[in-house]
C-alpha positions as CSV (number, residue, x, y, z in Angstrom):
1,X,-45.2,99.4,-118.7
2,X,-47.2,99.6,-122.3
3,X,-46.0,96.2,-124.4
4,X,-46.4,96.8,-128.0
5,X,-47.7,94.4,-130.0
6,X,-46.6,92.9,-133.6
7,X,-49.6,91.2,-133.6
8,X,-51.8,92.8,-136.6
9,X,-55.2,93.0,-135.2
10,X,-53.8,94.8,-131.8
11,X,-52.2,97.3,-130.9
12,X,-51.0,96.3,-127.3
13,X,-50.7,92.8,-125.3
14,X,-50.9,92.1,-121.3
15,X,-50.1,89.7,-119.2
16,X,-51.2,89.4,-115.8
17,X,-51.4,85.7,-116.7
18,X,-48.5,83.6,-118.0
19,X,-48.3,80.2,-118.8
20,X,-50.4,77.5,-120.6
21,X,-52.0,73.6,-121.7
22,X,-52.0,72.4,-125.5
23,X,-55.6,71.7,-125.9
24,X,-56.1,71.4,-129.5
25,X,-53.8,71.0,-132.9
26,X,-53.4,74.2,-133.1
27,X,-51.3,74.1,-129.8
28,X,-48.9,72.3,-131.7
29,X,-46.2,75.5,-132.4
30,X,-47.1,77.4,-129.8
31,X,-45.6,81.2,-130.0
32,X,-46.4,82.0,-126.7
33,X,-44.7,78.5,-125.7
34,X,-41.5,79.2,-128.1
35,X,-41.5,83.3,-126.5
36,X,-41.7,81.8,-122.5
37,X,-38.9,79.7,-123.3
38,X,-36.7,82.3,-124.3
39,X,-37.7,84.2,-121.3
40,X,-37.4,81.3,-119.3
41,X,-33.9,81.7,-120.6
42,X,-33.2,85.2,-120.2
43,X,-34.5,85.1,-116.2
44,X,-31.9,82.3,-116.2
45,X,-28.9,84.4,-117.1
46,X,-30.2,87.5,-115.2
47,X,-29.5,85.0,-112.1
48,X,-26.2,84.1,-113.3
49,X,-25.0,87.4,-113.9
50,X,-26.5,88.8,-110.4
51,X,-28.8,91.2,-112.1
52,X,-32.8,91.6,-111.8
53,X,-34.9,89.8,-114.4
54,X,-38.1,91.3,-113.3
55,X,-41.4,90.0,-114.4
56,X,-39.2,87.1,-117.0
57,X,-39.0,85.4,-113.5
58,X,-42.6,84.4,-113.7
59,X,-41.6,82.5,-116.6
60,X,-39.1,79.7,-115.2
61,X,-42.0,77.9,-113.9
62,X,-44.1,77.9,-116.8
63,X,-41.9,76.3,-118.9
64,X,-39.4,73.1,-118.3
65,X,-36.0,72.7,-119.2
66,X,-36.8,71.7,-122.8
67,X,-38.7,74.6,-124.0
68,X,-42.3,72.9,-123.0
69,X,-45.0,74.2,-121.4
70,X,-44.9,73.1,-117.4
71,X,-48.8,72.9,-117.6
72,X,-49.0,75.3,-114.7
73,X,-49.5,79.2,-114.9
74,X,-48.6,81.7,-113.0
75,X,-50.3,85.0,-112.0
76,X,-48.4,88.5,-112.3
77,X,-49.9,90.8,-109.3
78,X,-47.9,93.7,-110.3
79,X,-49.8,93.3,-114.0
80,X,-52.5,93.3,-113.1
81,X,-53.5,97.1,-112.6
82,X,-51.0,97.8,-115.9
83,X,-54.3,99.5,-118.2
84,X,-55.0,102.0,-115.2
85,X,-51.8,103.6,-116.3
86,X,-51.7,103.3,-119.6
87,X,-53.7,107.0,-120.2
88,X,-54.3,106.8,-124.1
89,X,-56.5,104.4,-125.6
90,X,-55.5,101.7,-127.4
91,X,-56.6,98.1,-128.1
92,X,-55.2,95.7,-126.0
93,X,-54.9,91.6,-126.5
94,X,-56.0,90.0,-123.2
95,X,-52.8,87.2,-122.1
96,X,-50.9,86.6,-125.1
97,X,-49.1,84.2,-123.1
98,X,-51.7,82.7,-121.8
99,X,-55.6,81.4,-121.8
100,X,-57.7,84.1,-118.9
101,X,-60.0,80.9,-119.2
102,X,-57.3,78.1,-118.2
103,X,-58.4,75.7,-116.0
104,X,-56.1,76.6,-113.6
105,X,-57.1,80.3,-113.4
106,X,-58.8,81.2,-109.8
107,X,-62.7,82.3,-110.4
108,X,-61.8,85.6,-108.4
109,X,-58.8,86.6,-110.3
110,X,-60.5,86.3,-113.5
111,X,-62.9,88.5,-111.5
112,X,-60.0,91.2,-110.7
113,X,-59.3,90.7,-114.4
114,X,-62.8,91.9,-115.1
115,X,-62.4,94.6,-112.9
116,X,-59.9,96.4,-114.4
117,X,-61.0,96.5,-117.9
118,X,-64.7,97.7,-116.5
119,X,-62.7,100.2,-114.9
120,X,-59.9,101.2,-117.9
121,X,-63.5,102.3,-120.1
122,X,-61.1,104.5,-122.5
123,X,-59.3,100.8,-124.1
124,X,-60.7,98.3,-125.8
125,X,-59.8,94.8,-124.5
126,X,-59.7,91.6,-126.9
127,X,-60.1,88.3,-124.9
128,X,-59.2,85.6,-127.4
129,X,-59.5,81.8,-125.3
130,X,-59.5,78.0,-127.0
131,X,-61.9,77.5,-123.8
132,X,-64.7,79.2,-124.6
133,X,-66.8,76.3,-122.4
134,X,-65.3,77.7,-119.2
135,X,-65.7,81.5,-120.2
136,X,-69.9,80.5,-120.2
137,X,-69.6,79.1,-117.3
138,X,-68.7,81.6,-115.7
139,X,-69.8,84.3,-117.9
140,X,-73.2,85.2,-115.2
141,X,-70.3,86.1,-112.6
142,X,-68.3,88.4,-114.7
143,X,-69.3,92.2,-115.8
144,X,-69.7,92.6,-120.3
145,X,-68.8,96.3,-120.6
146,X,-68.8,97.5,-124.4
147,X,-65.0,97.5,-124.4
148,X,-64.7,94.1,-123.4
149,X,-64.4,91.5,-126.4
150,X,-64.2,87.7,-126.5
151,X,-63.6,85.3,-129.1
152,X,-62.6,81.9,-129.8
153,X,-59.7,79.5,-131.8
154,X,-60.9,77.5,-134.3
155,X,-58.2,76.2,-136.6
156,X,-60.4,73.1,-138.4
157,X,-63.6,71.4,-139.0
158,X,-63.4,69.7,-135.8
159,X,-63.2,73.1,-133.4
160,X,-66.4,74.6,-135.1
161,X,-68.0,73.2,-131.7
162,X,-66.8,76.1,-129.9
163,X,-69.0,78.4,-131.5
164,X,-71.7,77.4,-129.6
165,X,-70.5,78.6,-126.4
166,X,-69.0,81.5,-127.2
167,X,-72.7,82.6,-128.4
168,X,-74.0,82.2,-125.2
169,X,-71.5,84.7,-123.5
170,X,-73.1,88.1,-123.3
171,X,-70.3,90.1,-125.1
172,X,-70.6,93.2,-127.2
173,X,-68.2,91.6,-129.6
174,X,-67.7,88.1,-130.1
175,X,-64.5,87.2,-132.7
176,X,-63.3,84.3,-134.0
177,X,-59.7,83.9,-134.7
178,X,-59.1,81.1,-137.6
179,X,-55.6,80.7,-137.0
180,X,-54.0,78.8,-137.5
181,X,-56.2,77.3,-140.0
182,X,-55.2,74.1,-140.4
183,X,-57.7,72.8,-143.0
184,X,-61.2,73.8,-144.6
185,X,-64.0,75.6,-142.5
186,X,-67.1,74.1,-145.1
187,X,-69.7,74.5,-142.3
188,X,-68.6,77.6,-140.5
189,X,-71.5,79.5,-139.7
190,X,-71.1,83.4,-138.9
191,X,-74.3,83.9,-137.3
192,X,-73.5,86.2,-134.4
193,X,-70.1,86.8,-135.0
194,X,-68.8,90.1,-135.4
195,X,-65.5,89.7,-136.9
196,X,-63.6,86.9,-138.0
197,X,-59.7,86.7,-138.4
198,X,-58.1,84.3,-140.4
199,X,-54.1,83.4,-140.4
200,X,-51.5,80.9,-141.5
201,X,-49.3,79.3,-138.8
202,X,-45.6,81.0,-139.3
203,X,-42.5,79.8,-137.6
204,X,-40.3,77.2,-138.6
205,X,-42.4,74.0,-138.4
206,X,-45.4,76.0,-140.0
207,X,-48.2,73.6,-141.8
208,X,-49.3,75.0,-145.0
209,X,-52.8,76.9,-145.4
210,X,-54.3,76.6,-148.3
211,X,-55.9,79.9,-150.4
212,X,-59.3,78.0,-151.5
213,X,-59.6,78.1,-147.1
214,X,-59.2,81.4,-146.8
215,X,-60.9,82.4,-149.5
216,X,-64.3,80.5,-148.3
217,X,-64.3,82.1,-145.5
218,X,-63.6,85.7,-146.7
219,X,-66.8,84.9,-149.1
220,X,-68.7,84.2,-146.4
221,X,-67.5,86.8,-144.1
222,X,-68.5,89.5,-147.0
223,X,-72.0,87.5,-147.7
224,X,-72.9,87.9,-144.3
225,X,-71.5,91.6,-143.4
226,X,-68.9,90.3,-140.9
227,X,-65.8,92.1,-140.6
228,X,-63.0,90.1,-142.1
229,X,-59.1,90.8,-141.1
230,X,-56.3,88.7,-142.9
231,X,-53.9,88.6,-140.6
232,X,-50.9,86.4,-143.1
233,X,-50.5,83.5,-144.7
234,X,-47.6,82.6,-142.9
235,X,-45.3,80.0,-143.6
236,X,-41.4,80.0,-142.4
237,X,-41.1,83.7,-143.6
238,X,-43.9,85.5,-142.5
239,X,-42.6,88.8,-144.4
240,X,-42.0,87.6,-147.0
241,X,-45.2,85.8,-147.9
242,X,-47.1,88.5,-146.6
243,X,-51.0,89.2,-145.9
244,X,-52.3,90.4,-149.3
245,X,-55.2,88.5,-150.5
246,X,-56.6,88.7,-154.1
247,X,-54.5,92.2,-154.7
248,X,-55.8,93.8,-151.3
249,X,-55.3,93.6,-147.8
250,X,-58.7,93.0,-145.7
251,X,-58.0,95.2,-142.3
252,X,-61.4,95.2,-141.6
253,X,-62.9,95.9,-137.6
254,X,-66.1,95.3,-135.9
255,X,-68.6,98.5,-135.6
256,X,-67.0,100.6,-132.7
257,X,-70.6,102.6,-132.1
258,X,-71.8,100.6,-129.8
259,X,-68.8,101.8,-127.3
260,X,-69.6,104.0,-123.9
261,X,-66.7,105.5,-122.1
262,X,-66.9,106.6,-118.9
């Protein structure tokens, strides 16, 4: 089954991973954490009622009682062959609910995971992990087709450090995804990135971004020919405060030329 995505910069999400660890600040709202709860919830009252929750199961263990991550993940078998069906080609975000790199992940599933996209050559796939430290680690073990993209969260000053390691992964695309951006980037260096994203947190506790951020960034981005995608600037209303920046929207998308299908 195709799951659509609201998510601007994809078209599709999947999830043969669920389940995660706050690593970093920008952990703090978690929308995959807020979304597993309510499936938490729904897999509850499935039970009650007698009827099938299907893959919502998965997440009663991911999450505790008060709407928290458990810590633990769990791995959806029946997922995981999901892009072999799905015949037209699309872009796809790689565990939405989830980190692929988590330390909890088995080397050989992540390995399965591989599989499948180097097999499904017609979609593009967008790997997007806070542990970009794990992914080199294991990067020598894993297969880089074209269609395979990875990138890294960096929401302040402090996270820059994960650049490094996401460098020394052999993708065709490596992507940074500023969001939320919780403060100033004043060292960010682009060097080797392909496309940069840049969002405010939204939900109902959302910290405030700040223009003069997003703004630097877009200025570099442009300086340096980077691909730059606003994604929002977020806030408690999300529509309503919308994604325009300086009278335009920036939809930008890294150079797809590079791209074999087979």
């Amino acid at each position: 089954m195709a799951t659509s995505s609201t998510i601007e910069w994809t078209e599709s999400t999947w999830n043969p991973l669920v389940g995660c660890t706050k690593v970093s600040p920008g952990c703090k709202h978690c929308y995959a954490e807020r979304m597993s709860a309510r499936l938490r919830a729904m897999a509850l009252q499935a039970q009650e009622q007698g009827e099938s929750a299907g893959r919502k199961n998965y997440y009663r263990s991911v999450v505790k009682a008060n709407g928290r991550w458990s810590n633990t993940i769990e791995i959806i078998e029946e997922a995981l062959t999901d892009p072999l069906r799905w015949r037209n080609p699309r872009t796809i975000f790689v565990n939405s609910m989830s980190d692929l790199f988590h330390q909890g992940t088995p080397v050989d599933f992540i390995q399965r995971v591989f599989e499948v996209m180097e097999t499904a050559s017609w979609h593009i796939f967008q790997i997007l992990t806070k542990r970009p430290e794990r992914a080199r680690e294991l990067a020598d073990l894993l297969p880089w087709p074209s269609n395979v993209w990875i990138g890294t969260s960096v929401e302040n000053e402090n996270l820059l450090s994960r650049i490094k390691p996401l460098l020394e992964i052999p993708a065709s695309i490596r992507f940074l995804s500023l969001e939320p951006l919780l403060g100033p980037l004043n060292s960010l260096d682009l060097a080797g990135i392909n496309w940069a994203i840049v969002g405010g947190e939204s939900g109902p506790q959302a910290r405030p971004m700040k223009p003069e951020w997003v703004r630097e960034i877009r200025d570099k981005a442009v300086s340096s020919n980077v691909p730059f995608f606003f994604k929002q600037w977020g806030g408690k209303n999300k529509k309503a405060t919308g994604r325009t920046l300086d009278g335009r929207t920036w939809d930008e998308m890294p150079n797809l030329s590079h791209l074999t299908h087979g």
